[in-house]
N, C-alpha and C positions, 0 to 999 in steps of 0.2 A: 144397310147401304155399304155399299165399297169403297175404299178409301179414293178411289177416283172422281166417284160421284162426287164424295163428298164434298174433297176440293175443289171437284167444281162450282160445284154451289158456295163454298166459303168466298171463293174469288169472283163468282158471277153474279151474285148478288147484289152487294156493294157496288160495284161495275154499273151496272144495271141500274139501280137507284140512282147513281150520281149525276150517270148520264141523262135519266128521263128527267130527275129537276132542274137540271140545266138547259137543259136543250126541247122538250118535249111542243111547251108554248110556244117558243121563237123561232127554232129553225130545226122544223119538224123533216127534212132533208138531209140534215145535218146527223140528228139522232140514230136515222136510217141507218147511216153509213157508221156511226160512232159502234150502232150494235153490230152491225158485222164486223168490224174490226175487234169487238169485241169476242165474236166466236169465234171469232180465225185463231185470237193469241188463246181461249182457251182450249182450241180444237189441237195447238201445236203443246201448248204446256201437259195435256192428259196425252199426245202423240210421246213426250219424252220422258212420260213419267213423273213429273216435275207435284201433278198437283195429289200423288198419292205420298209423297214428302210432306206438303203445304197441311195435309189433312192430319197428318201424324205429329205433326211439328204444333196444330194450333188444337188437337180434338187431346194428343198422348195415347194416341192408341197406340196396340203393341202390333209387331206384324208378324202374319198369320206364317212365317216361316217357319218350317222345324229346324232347330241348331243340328249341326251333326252330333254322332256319340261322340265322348271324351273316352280315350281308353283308360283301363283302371289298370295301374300298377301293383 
């Protein structure tokens, strides 16, 4: 998985649970709207980059950049 999914999932999960036990029974309306507000802020956080940070920051993965060379003296 890509560090993007991934934080998706770290942060859409929890999200997702807290709002279906809160809201699911009583104001099934409510939840509706909760989850789309839900995909908006992770559709703008993986738009800015934000949750391939969040994935790195809570998994330690390393990232898949190459360093440039160091020139040798």
């Amino acid at each position: 998985m890509t560090p993007k999914i991934l934080g998706i999932v770290i942060l859409g999960l929890p999200l997702l649970l807290v709002a279906w036990a809160a809201l699911w029974r009583r104001h099934r309306p409510v939840f509706y709207f909760a989850l789309a507000l839900i995909v908006v802020a992770l559709g703008y956080l993986a738009a800015t980059g934000a949750t391939d940070d969040i994935a790195q920051a809570v998994l330690g993965a390393t990232s898949n950049s190459v360093s440039a060379p160091q020139p040798q003296n």
